[in-house]
The first five atom37 places (N, CA, C, CB, O) and aatype in JSON, in Angstrom:
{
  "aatype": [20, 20, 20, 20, 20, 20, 20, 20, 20, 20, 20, 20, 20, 20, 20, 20, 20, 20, 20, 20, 20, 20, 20, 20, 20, 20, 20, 20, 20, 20, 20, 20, 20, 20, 20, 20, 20, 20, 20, 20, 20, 20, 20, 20, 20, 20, 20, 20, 20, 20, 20, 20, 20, 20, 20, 20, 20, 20, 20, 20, 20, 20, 20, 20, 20, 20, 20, 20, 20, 20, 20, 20, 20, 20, 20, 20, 20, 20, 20, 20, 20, 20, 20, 20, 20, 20, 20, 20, 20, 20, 20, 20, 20, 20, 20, 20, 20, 20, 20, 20, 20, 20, 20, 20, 20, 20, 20, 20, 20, 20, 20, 20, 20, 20, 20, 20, 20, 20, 20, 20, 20, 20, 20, 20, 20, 20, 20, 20, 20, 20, 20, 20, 20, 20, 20, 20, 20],
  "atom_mask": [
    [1, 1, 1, 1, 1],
    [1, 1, 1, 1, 1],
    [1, 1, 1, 1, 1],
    [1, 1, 1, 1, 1],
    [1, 1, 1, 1, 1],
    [1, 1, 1, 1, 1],
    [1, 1, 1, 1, 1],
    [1, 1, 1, 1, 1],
    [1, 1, 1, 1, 1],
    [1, 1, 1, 1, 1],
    [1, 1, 1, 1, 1],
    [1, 1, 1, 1, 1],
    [1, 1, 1, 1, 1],
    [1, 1, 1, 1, 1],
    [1, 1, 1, 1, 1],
    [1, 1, 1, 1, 1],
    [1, 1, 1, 1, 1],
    [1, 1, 1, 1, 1],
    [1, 1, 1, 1, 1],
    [1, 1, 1, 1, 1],
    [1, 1, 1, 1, 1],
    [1, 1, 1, 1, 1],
    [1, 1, 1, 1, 1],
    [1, 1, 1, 1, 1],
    [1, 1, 1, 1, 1],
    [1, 1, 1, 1, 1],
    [1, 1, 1, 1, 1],
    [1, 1, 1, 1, 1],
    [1, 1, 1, 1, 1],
    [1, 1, 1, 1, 1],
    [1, 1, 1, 1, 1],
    [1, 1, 1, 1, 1],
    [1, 1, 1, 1, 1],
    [1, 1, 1, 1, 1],
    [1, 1, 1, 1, 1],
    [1, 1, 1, 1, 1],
    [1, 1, 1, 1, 1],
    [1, 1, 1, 1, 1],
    [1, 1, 1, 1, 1],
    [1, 1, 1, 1, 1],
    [1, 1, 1, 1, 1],
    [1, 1, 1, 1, 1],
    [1, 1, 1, 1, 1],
    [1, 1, 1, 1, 1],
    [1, 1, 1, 1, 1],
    [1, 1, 1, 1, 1],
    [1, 1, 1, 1, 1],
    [1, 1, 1, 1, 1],
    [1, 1, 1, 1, 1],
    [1, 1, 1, 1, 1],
    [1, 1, 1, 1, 1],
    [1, 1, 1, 1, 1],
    [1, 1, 1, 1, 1],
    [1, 1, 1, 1, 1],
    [1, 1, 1, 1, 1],
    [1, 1, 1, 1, 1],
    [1, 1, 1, 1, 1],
    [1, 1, 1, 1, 1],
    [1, 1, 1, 1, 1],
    [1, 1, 1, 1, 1],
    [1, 1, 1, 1, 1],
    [1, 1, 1, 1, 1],
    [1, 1, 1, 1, 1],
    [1, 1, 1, 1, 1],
    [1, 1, 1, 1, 1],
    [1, 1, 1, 1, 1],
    [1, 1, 1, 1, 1],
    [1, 1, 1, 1, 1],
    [1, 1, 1, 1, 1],
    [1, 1, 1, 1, 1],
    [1, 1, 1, 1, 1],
    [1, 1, 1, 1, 1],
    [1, 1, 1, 1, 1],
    [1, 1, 1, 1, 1],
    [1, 1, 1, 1, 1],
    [1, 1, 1, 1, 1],
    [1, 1, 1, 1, 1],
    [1, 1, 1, 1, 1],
    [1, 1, 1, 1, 1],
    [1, 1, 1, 1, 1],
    [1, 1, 1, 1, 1],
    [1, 1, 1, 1, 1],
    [1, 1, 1, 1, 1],
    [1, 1, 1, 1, 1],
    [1, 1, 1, 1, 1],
    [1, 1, 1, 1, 1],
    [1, 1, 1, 1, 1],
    [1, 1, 1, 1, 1],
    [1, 1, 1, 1, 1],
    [1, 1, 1, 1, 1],
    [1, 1, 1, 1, 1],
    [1, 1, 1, 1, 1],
    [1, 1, 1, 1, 1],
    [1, 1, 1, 1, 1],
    [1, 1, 1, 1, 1],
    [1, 1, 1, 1, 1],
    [1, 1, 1, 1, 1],
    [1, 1, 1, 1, 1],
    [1, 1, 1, 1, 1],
    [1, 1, 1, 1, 1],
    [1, 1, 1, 1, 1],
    [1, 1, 1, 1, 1],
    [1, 1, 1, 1, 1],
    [1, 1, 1, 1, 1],
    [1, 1, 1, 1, 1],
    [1, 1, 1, 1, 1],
    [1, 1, 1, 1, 1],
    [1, 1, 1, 1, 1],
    [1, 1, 1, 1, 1],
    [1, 1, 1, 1, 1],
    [1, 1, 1, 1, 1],
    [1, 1, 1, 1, 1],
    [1, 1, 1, 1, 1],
    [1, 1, 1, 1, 1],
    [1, 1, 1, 1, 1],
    [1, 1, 1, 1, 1],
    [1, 1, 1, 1, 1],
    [1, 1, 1, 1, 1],
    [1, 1, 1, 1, 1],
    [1, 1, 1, 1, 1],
    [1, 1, 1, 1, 1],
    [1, 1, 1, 1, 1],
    [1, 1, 1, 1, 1],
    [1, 1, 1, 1, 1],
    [1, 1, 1, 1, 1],
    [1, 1, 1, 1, 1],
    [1, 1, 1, 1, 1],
    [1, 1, 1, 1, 1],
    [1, 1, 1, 1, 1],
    [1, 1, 1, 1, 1],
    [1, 1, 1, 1, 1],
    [1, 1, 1, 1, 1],
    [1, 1, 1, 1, 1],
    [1, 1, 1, 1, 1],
    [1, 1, 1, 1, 1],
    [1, 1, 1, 1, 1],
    [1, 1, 1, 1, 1]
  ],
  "atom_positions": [
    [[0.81, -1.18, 0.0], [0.0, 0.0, 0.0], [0.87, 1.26, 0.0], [-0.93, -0.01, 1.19], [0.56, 2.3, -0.57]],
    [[1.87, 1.07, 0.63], [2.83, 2.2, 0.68], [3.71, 2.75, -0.51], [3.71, 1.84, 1.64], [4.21, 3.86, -0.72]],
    [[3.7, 1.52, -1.25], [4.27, 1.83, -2.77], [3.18, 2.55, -3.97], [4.75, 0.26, -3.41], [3.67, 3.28, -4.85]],
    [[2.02, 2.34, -3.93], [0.55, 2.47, -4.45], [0.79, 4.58, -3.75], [-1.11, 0.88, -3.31], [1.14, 5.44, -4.56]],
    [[0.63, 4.79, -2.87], [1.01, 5.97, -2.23], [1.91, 7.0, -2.45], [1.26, 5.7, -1.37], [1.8, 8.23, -2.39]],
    [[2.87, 6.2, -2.73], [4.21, 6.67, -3.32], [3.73, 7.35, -4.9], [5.44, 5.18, -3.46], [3.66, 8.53, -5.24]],
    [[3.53, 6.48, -5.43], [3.03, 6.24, -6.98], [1.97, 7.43, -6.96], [2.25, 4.49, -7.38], [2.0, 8.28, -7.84]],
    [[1.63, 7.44, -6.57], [0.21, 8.64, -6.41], [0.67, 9.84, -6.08], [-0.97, 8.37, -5.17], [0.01, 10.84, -6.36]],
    [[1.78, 9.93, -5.49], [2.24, 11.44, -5.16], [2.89, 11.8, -6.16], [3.1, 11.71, -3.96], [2.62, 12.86, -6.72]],
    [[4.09, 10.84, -6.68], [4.54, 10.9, -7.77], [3.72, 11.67, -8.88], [4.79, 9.71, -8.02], [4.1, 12.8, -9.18]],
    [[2.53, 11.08, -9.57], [1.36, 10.92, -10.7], [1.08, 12.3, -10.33], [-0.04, 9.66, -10.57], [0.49, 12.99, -11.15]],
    [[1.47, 12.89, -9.06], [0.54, 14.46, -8.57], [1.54, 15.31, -8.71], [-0.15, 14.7, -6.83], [1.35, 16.28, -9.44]],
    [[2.59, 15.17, -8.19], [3.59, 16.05, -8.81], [4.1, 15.96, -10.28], [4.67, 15.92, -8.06], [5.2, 16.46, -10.53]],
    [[3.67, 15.6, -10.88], [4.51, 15.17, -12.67], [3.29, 15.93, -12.7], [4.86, 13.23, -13.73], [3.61, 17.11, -12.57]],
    [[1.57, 15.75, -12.85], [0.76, 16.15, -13.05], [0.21, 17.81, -13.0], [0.39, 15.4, -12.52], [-0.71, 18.38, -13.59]],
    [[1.32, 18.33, -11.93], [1.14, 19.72, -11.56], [2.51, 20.64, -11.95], [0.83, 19.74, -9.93], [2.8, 21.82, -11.73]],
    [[3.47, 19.07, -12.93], [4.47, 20.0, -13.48], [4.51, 20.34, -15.04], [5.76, 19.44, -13.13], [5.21, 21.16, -15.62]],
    [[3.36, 19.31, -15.65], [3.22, 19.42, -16.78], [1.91, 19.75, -17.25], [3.66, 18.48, -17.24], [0.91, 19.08, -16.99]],
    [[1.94, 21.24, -18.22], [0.78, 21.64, -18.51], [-0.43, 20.96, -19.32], [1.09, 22.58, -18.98], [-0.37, 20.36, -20.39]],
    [[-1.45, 21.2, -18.57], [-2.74, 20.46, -19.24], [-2.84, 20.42, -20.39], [-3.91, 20.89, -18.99], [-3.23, 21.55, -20.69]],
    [[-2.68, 19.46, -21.88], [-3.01, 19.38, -22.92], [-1.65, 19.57, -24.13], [-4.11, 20.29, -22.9], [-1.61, 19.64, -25.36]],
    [[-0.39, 19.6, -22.8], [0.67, 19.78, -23.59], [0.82, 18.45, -24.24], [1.87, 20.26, -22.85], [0.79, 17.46, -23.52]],
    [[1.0, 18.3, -25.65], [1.54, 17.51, -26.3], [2.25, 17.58, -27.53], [0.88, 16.91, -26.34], [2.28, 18.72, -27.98]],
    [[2.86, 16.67, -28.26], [3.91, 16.93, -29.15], [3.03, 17.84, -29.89], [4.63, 15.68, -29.94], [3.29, 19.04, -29.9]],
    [[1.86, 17.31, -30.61], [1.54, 18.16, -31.67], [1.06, 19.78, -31.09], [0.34, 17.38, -32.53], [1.02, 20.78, -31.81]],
    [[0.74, 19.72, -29.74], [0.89, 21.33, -29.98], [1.94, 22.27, -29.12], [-0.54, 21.95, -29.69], [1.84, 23.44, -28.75]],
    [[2.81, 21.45, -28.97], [4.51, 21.99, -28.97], [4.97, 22.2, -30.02], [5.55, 21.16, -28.48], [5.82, 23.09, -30.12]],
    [[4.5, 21.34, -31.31], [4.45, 21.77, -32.15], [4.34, 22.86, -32.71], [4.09, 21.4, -32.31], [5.22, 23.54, -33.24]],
    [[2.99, 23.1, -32.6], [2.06, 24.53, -33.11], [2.08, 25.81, -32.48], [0.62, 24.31, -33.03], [1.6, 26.93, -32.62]],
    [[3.15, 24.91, -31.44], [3.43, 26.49, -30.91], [4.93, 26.92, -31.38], [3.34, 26.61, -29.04], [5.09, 28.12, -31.58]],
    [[5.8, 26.23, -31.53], [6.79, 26.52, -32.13], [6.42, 27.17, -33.3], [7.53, 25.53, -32.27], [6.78, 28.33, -33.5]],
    [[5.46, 26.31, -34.4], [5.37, 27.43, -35.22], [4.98, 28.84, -35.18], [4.83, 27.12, -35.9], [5.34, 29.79, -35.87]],
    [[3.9, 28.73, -33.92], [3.43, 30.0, -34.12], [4.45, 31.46, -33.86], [2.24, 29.98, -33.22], [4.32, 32.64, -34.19]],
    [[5.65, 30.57, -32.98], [6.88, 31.6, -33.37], [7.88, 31.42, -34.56], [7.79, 31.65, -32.23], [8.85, 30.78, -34.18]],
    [[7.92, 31.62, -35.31], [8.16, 31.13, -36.38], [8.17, 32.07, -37.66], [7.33, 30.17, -36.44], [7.0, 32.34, -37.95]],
    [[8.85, 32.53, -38.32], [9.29, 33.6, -39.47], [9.37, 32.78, -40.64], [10.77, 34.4, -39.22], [9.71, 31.6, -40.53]],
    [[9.06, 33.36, -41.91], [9.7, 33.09, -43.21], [9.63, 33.95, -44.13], [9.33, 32.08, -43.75], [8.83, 34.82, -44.45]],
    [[10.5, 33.59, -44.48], [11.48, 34.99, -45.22], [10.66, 34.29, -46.81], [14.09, 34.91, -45.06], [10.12, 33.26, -47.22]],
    [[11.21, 36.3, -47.49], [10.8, 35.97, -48.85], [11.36, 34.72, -50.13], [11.01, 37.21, -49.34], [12.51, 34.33, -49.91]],
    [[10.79, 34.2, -51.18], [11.48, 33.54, -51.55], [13.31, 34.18, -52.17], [10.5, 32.98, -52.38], [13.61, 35.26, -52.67]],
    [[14.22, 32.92, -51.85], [15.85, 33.73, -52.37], [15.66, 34.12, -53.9], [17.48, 32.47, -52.3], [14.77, 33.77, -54.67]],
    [[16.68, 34.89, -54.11], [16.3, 36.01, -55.33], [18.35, 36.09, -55.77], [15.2, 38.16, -54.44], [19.2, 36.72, -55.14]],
    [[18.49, 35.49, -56.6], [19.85, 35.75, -56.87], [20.41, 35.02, -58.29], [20.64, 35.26, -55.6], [19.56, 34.28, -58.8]],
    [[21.52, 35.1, -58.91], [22.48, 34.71, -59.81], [22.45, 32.68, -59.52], [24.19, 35.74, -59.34], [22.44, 31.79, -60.36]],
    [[22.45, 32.61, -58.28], [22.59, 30.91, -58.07], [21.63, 30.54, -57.42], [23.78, 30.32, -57.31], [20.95, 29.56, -57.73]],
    [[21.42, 31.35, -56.32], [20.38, 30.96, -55.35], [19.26, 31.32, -55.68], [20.54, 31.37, -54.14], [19.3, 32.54, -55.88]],
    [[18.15, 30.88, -55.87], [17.25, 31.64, -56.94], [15.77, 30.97, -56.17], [17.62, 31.1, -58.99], [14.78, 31.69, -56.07]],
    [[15.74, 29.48, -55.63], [14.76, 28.79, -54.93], [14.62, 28.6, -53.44], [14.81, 27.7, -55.39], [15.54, 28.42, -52.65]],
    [[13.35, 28.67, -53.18], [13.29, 28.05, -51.56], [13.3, 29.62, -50.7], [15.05, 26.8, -51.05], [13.77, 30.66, -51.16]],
    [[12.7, 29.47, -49.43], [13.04, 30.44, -48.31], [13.79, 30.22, -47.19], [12.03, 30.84, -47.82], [14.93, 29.81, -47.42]],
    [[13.47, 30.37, -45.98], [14.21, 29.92, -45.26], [13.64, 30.76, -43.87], [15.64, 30.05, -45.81], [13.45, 31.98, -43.92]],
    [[13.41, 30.01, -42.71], [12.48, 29.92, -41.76], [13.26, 30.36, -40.24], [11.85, 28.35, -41.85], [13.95, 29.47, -39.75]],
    [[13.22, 31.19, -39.76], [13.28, 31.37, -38.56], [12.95, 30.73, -37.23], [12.91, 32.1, -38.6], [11.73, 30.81, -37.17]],
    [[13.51, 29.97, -35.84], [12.3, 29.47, -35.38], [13.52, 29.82, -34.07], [11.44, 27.75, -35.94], [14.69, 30.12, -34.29]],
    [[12.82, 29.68, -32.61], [13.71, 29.37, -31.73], [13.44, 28.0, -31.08], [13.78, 30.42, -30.83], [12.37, 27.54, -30.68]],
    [[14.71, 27.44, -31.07], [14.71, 26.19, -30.16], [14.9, 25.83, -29.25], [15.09, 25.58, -30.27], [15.61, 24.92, -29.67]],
    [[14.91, 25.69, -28.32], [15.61, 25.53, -26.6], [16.67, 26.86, -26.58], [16.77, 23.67, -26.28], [17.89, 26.9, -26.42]],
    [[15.59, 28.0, -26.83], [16.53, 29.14, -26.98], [17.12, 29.89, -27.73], [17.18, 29.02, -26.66], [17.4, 31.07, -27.56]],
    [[17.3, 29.32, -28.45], [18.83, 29.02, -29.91], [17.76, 29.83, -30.96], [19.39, 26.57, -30.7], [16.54, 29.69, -31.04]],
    [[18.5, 30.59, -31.62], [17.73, 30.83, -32.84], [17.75, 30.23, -34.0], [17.87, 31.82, -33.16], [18.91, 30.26, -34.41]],
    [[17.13, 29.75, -34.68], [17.95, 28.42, -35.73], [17.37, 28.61, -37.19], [17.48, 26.52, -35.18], [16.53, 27.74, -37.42]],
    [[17.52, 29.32, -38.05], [17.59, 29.31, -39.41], [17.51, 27.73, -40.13], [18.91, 30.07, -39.73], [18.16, 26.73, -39.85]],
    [[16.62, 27.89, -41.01], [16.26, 26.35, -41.76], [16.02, 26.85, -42.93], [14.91, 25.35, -41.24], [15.37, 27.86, -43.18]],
    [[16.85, 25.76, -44.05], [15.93, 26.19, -45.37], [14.96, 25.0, -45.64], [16.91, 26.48, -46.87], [14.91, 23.91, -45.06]],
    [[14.02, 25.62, -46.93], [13.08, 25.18, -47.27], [13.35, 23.72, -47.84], [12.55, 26.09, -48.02], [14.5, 23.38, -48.1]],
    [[12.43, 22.96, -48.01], [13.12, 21.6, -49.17], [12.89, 21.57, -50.15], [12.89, 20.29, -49.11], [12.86, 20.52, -50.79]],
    [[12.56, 23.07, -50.78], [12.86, 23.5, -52.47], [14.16, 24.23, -52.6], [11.63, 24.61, -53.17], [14.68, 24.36, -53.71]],
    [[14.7, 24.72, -51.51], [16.0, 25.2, -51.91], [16.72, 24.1, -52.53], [16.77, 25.77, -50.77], [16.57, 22.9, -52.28]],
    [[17.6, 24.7, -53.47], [18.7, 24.36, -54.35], [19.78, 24.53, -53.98], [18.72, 24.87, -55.36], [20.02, 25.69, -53.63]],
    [[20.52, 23.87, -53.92], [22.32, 24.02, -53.18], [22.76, 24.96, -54.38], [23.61, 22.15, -53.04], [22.17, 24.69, -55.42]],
    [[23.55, 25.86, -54.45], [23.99, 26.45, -55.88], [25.42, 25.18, -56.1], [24.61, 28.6, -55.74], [26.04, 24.44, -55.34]],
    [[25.45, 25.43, -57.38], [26.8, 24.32, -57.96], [27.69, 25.56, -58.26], [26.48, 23.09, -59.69], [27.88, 26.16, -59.32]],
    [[28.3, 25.83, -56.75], [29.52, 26.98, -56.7], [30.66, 26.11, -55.81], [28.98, 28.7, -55.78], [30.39, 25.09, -55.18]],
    [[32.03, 26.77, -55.9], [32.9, 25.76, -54.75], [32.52, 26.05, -53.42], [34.57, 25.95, -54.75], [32.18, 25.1, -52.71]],
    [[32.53, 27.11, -52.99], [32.4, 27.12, -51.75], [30.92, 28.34, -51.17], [34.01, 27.5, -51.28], [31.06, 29.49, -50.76]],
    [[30.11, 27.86, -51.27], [28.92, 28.65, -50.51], [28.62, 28.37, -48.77], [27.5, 28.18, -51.34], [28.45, 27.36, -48.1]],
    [[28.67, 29.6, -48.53], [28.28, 29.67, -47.04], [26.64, 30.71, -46.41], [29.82, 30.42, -46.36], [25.94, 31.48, -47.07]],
    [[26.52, 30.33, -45.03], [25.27, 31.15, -44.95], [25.94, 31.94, -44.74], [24.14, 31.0, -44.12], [27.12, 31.79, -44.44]],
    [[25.18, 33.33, -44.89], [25.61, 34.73, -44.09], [24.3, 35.4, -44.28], [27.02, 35.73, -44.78], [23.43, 35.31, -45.14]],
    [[24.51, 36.46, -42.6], [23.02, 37.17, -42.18], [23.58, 38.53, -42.61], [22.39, 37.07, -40.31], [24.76, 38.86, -42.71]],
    [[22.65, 39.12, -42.8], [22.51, 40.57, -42.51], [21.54, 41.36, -41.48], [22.22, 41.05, -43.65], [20.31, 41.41, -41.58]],
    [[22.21, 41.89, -40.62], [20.74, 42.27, -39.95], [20.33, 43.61, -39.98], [20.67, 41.95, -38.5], [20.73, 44.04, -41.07]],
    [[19.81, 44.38, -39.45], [19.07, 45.54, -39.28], [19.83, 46.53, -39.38], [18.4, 45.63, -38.19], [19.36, 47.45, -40.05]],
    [[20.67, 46.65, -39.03], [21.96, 47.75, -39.16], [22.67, 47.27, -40.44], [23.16, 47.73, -37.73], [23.82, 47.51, -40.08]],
    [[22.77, 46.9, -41.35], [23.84, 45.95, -42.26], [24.71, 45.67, -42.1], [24.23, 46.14, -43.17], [25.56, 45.67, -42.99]],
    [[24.99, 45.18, -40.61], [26.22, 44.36, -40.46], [26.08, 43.04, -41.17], [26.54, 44.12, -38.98], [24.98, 42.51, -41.3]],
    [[27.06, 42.57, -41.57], [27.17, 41.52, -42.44], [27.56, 40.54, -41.64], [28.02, 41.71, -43.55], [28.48, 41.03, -40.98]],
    [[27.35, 38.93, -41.15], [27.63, 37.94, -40.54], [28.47, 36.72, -41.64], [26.25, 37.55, -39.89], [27.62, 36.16, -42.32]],
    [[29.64, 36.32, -41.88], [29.88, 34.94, -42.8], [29.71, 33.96, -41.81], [31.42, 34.73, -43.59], [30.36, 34.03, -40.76]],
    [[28.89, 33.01, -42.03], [28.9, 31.73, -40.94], [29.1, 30.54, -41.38], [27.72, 31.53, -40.22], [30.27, 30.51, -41.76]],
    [[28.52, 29.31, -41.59], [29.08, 27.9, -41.86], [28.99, 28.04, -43.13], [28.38, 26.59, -41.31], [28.25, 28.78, -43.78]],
    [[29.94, 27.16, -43.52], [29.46, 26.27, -45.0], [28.53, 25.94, -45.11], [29.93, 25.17, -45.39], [28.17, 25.05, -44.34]],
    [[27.62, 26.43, -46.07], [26.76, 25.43, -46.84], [26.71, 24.03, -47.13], [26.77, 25.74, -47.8], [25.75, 23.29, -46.92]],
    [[28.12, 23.64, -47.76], [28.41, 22.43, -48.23], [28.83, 21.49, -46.64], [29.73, 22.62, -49.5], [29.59, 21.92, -45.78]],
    [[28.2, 20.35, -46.61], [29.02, 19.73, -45.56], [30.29, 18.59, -46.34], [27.81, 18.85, -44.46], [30.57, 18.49, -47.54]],
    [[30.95, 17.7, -44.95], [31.76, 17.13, -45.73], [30.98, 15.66, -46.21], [33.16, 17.01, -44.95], [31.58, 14.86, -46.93]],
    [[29.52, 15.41, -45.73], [29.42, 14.2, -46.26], [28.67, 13.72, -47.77], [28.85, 13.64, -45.25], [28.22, 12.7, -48.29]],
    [[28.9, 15.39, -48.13], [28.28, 15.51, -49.61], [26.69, 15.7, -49.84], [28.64, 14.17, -50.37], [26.04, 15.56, -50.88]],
    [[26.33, 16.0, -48.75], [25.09, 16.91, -48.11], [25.49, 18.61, -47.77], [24.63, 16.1, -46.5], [26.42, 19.41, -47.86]],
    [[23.73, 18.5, -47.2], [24.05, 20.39, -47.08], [23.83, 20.32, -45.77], [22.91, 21.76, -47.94], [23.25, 19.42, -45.16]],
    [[24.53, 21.74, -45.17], [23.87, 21.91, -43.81], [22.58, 22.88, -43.81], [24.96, 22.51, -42.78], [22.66, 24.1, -43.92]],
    [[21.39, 22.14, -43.66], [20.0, 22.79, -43.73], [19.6, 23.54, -42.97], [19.11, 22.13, -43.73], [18.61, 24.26, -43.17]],
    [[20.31, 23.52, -41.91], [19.88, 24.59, -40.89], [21.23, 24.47, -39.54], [18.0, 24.13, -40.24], [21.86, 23.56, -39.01]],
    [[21.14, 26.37, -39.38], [21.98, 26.44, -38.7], [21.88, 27.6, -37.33], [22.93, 26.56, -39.63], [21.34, 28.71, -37.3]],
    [[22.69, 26.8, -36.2], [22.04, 27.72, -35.15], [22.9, 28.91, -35.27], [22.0, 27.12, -33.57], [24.05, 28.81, -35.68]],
    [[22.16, 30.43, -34.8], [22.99, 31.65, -35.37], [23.49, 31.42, -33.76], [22.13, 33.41, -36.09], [22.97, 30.6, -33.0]],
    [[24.73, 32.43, -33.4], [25.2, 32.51, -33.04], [25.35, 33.65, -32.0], [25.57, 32.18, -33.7], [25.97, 34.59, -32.5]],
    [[24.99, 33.83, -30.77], [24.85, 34.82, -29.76], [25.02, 36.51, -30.09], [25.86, 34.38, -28.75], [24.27, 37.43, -29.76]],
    [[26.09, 36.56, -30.74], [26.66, 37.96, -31.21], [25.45, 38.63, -32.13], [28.2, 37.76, -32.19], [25.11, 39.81, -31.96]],
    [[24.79, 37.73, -33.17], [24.03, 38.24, -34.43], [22.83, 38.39, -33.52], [23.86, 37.17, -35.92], [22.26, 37.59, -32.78]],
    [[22.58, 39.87, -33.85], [21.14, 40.53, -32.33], [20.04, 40.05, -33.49], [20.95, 43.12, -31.65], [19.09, 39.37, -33.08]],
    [[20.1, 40.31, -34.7], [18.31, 40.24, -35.82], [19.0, 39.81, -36.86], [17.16, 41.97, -36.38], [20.23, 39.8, -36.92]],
    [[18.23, 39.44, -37.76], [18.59, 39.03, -38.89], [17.41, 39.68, -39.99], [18.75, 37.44, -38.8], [16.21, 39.43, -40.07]],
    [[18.12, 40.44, -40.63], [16.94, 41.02, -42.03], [16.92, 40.07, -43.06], [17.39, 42.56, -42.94], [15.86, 39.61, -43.48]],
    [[17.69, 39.84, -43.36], [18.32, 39.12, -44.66], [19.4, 37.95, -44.58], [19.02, 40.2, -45.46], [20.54, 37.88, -44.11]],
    [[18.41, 36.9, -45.37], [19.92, 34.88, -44.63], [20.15, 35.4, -46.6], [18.57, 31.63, -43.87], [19.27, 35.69, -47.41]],
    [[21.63, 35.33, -46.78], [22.53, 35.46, -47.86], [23.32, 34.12, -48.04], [23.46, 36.66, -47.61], [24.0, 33.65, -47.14]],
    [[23.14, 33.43, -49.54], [24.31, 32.32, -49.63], [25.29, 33.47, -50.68], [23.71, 30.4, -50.52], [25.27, 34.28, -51.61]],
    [[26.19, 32.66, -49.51], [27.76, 34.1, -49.96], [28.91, 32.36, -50.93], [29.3, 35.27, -47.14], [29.04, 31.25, -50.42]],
    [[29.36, 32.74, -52.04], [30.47, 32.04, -52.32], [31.53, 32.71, -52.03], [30.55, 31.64, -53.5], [31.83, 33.8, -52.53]],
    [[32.54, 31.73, -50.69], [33.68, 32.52, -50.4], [34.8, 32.38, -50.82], [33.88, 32.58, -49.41], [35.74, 33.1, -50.47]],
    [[34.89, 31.26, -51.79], [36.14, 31.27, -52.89], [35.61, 32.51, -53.86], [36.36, 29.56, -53.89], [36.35, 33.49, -53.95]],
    [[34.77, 32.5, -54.36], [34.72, 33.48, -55.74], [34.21, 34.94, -54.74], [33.21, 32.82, -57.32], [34.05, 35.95, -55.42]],
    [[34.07, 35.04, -53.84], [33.82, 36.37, -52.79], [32.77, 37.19, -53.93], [35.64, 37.5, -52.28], [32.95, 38.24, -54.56]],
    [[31.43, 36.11, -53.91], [30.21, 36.62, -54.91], [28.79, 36.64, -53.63], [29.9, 35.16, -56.58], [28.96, 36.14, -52.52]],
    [[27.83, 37.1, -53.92], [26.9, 36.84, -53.51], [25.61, 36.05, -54.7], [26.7, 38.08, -52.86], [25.27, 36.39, -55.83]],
    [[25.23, 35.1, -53.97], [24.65, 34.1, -55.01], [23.12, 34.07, -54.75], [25.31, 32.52, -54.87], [22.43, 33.65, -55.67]],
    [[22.42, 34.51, -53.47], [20.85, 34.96, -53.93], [20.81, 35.4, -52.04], [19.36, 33.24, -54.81], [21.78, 35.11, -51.35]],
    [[19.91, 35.91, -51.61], [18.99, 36.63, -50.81], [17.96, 36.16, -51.05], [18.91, 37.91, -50.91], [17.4, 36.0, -52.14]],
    [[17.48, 35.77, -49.5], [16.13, 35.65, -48.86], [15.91, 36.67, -47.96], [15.92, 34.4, -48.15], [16.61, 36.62, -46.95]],
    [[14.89, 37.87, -48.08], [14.96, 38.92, -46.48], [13.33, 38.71, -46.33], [15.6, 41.16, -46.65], [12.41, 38.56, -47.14]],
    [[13.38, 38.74, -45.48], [12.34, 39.0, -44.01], [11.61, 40.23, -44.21], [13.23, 39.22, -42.42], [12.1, 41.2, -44.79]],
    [[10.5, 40.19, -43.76], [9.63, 41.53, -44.33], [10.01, 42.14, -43.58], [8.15, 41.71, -44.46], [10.35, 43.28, -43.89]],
    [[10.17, 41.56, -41.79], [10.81, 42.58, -40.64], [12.1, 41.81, -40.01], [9.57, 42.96, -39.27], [12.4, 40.65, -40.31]],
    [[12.83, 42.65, -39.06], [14.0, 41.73, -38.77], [13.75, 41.1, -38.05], [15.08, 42.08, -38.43], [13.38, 41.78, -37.1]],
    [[13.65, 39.56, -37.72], [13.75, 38.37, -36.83], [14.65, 38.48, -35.59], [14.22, 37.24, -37.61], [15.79, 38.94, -35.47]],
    [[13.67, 37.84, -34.57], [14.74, 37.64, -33.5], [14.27, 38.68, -32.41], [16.39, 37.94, -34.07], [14.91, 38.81, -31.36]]
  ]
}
């Protein structure tokens, strides 16, 4: 009986730590409902797909779409622009396992982001723009 007791206090505290009706799908829907997307990219290479704003356990995390197109350049990377036009260069695009990196967490320093840019940093080109109607973040 004492274990049955146990179990029950347990069931009452988990019960009063987790909100009524929370579940995946609308942890879900709430993630989206914070959630940005930028205009479609507009450029020389980058020309398809947008690319989505969201925060994750904090993190601000940039995703592209699964119509984006990798451009067939040597070396493309993301880069932000934000509200002031400071310019951000951040990861490769290209990973090494002959995939892309689809999404990437920005990085503490970058305060908004107006505009996610695929920059080629061998040919030091800009290859298309996606911006945000307002700055993210």
């Amino acid at each position: 009986m004492h274990r049955i007791r146990v179990s029950r206090l347990a069931l009452m505290a988990l019960s009063l730590t987790v909100p009524m009706g929370l579940t995946s799908a609308s942890a879900s829907a709430q993630m989206m409902e914070h959630s940005h997307t930028s205009k479609p990219f507009t450029g020389v290479k980058a020309n398809t797909g947008t690319v989505t704003h969201t925060r994750v356990d904090g993190k601000n995390v940039l995703t592209l779409s699964d119509d984006f197109k990798v451009p067939d350049t040597p070396d493309p990377h993301w880069q932000v622009v934000d509200s002031k036009g400071e310019v951000y260069l951040l990861d490769r695009l290209q990973a090494k396992n002959g995939k892309y990196n689809k999404s990437i967490t920005l990085p503490a320093y970058v305060k908004d982001v107006a505009k996610v840019q695929i920059w080629c940093a061998f040919a030091e080109t800009l290859l298309g723009e996606a911006p945000f109607d307002s700055p993210v973040m």
